[in-house]
N, C-alpha and C positions, 0 to 999 in steps of 0.2 A: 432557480435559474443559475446556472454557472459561469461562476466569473473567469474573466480574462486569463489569469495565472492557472485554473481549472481547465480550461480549453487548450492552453498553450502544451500544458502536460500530457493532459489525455491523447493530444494528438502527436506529440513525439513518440509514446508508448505503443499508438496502434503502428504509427508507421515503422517503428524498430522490433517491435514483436508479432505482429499479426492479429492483432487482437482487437476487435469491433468494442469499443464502450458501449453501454446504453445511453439514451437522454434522459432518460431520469433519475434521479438519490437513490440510493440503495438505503430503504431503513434496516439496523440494526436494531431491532425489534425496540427497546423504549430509550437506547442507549446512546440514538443521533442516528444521522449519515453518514455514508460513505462520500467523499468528492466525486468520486469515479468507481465502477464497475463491473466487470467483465466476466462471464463464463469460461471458463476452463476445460470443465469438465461438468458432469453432472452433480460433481460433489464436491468442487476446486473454483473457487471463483478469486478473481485478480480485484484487489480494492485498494484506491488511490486516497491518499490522504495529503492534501496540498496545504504546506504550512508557507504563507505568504506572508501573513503579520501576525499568523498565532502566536503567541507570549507563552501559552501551557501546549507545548504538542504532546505534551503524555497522555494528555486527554483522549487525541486521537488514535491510540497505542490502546490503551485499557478498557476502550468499550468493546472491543473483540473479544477479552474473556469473557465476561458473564455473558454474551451472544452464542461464542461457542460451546460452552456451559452446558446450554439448553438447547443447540442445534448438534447431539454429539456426531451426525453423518456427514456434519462439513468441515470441510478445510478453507483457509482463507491464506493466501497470499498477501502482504501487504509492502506495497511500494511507500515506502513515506516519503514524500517528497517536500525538500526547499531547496532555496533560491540561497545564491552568496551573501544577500543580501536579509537574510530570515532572520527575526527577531530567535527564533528559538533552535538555530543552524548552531550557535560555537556556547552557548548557555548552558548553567547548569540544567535549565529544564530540560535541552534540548540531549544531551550530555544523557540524566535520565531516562529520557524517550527511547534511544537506543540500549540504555542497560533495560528498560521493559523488555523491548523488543527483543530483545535474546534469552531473557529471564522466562517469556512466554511461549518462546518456541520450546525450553525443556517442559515446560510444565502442561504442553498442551500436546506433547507426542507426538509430534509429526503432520498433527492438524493445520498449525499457524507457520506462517514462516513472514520472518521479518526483513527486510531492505528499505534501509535508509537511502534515498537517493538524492543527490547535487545536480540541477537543474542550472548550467548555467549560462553566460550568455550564446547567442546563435553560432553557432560553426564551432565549438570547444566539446570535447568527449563529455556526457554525462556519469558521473562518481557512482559507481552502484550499478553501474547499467550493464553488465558482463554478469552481475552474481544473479540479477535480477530474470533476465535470459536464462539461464542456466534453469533456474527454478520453474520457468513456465516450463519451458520444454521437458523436464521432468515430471510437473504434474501432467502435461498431454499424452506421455506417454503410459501412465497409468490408466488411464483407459482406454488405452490399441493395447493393451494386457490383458 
């Protein structure tokens, strides 16, 4: 079941990108969930990671590799998302989680792409949300190619 901060996100994302979530977890084969979901493409899928009071978000950064590892025809998008208010937003963990996430995108060629995003309160531009855009619409166009 998805909590509140999970809902709150998913749904800023459908209505600013066009993009239908599923209601259910996406398993990353034995490495967790996904928060959130989306199809892209047949081989690009959008996957939400909602840091609300996570303490370790690398956690949710590093279980994409060894997933994609073993899935080599996918790509994954990944919005990482917190709040002003995230235990792991200005931390060194958190601090990490974005050197993954860029560490990952060379090392995984073009598969993974990473976007940290800043969720904040109601009516304020979300931080991320322009690079974030840019990368859907770029995987959709790869398959009208």
């Amino acid at each position: 079941m998805a909590t509140e901060p999970e809902i709150r996100v998913r749904k800023l994302l459908e209505d600013g990108l066009g993009v239908q979530f599923q209601c259910d977890r996406r398993c990353v084969d034995d490495w967790g969930q996904a928060d959130g979901w989306a199809m892209l493409t047949n081989e690009t899928w959008l996957v939400v990671e909602v840091e609300a009071k996570q303490k370790h978000p690398t956690t949710n950064v590093l279980k994409y590799w060894p997933y994609l590892e073993n899935h080599r025809n996918e790509r994954i998008v990944l919005a990482h998302c917190f709040f002003p208010d995230s235990p792991g937003l200005s931390s060194s963990r958190g601090k990490l989680a974005r050197w993954l996430g860029s560490r990952l995108e060379l090392l995984l060629e073009g598969r993974f792409f990473y976007q940290p995003i800043v969720v904040p309160t109601l009516g304020e531009p979300v931080e991320g949300f322009d690079d974030l855009e840019r990368r859907v619409l770029t995987e959709r166009r790869k398959e009208t190619v």
